[in-house]
C-alpha positions as CSV (number, residue, x, y, z in Angstrom):
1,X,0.0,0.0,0.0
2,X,1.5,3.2,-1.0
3,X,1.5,6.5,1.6
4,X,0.5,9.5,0.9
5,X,1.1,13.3,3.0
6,X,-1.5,15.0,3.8
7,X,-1.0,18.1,6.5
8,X,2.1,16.3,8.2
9,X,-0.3,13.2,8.5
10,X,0.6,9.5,6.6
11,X,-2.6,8.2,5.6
12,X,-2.5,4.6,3.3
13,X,-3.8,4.8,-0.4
14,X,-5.2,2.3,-2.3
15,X,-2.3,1.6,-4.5
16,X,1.5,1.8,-4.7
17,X,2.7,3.4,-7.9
18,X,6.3,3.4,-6.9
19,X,8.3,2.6,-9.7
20,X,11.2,-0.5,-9.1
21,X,14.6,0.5,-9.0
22,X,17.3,-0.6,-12.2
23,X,18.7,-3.2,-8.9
24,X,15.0,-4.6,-8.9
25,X,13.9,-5.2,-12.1
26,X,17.2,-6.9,-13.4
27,X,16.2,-9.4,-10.4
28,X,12.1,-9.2,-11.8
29,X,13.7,-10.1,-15.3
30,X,16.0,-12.8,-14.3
31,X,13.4,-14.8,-12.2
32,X,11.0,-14.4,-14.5
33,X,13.2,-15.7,-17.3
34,X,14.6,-18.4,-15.2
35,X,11.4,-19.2,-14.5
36,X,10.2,-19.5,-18.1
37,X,13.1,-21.6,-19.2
38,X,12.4,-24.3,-16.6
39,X,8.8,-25.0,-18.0
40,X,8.7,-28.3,-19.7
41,X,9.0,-29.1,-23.2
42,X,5.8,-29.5,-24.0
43,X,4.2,-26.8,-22.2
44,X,7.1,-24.4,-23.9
45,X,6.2,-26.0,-27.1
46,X,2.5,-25.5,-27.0
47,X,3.0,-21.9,-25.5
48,X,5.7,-20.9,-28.5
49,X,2.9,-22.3,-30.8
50,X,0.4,-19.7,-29.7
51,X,2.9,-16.7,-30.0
52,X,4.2,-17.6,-33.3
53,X,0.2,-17.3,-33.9
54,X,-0.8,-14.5,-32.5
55,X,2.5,-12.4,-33.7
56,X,1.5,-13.8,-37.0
57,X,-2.1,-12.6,-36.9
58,X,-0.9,-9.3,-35.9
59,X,1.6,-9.1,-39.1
60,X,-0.8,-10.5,-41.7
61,X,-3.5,-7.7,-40.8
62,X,-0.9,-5.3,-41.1
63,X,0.2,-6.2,-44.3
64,X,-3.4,-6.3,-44.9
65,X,-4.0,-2.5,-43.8
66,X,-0.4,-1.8,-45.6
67,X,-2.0,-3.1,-49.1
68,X,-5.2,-2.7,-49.2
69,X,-5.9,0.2,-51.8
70,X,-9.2,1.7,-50.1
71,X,-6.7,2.8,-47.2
72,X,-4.7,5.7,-47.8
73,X,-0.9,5.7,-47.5
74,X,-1.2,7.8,-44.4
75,X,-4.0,5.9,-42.4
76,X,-2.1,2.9,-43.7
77,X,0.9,3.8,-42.3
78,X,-0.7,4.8,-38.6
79,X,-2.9,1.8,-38.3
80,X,-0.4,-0.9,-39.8
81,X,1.8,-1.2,-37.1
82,X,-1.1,-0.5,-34.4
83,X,-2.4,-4.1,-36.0
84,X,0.9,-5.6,-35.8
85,X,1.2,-4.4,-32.0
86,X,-1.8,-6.0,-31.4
87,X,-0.1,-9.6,-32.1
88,X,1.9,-8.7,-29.2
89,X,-0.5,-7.6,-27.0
90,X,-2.3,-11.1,-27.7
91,X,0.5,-12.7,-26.8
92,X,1.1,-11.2,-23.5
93,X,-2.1,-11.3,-22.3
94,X,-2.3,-14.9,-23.1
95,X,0.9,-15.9,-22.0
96,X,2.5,-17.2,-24.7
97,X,5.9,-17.9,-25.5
98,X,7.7,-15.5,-28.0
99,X,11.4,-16.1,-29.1
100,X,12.3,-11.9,-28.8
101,X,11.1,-12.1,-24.7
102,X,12.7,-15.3,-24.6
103,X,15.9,-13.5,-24.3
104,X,15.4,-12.2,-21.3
105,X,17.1,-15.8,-19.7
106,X,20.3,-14.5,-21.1
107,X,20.5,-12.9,-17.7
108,X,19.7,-16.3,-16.0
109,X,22.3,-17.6,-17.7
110,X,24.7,-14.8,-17.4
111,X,24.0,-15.0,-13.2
112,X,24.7,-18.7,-13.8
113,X,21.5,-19.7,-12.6
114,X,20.7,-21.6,-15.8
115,X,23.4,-23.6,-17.7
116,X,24.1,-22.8,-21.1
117,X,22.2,-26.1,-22.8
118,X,19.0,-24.9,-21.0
119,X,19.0,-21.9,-22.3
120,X,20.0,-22.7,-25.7
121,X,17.5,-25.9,-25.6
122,X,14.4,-22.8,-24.8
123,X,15.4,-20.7,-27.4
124,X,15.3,-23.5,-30.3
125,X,12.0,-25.4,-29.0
126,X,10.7,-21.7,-28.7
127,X,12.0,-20.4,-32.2
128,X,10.6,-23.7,-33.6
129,X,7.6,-23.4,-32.2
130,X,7.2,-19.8,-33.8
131,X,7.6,-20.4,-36.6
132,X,5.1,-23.4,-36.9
133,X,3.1,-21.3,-35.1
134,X,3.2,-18.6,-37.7
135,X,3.3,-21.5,-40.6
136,X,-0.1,-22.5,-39.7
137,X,-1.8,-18.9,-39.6
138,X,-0.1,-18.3,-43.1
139,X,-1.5,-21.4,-44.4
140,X,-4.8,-20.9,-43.0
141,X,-5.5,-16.9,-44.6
142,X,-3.6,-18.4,-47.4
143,X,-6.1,-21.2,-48.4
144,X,-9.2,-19.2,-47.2
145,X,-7.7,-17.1,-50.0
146,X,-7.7,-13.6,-48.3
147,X,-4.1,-13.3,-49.0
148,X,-4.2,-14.2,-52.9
149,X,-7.1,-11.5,-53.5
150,X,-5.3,-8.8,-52.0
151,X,-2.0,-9.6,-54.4
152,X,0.1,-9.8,-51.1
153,X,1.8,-13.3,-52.2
């Protein structure tokens, strides 16, 4: 609970927006990245899946915003990359495994709290899973045909 001062008197707020120190959130990243790279295979498989999904939904509607020629080059060039953020924000929300956060164990493995072959065994199950991940979205708009009538491939 954060304080706040009010004539010389400390009275308790509802919440503490005190912001963490550099100290604490290289300690937040590392246990969270240690964390990640301990899951099990399958559950880092399954969650790389989803984010290669999700960041793949997010890039195929902006490349869909990007060429579709009702949408001006300005609009198109606002809005793209708000669709391709919204991959990301998917992603988060849900948890899912994405190759770029992965990094973040580097610092697990830099405090030697994770050994090199765990690290480097997360980031290829989690790359791999990406890209399948991605493979099967791409497949999907591409059969469906939404891709093909826009001209994009």
């Amino acid at each position: 609970m954060g304080l706040s001062e009010e004539n010389g008197d400390t009275q308790k707020t509802g919440i503490d927006l005190d912001a963490y120190d550099p100290n604490q959130v290289a300690k937040r990243v590392m246990k969270i990245g240690v964390k990640k790279t301990r899951y099990p295979a399958y559950k880092t498989m399954v969650l790389g899946l989803m984010g290669g999904c999700f960041i793949s939904f997010g890039a195929l509607y902006e490349i869909y915003i990007m060429a579709h020629p009702d949408i001006g080059l300005g609009t198109a060039t606002i809005l793209g990359p708000l669709f391709y953020a919204v991959g990301y924000i998917m992603a988060f929300i849900a948890g899912a495994e994405i190759f770029t956060t992965n990094n973040l164990s580097a610092m697990g493995l830099a405090s030697g709290k994770l050994s090199f072959w765990d690290v480097s065994k997360n980031w290829t199950i989690v790359l791999f899973a990406n890209f399948i991940g991605a493979l099967f979205i791409v497949t999907l708009f591409y059969f469906q045909g939404w891709l093909t009538s826009m001209m994009v491939l």
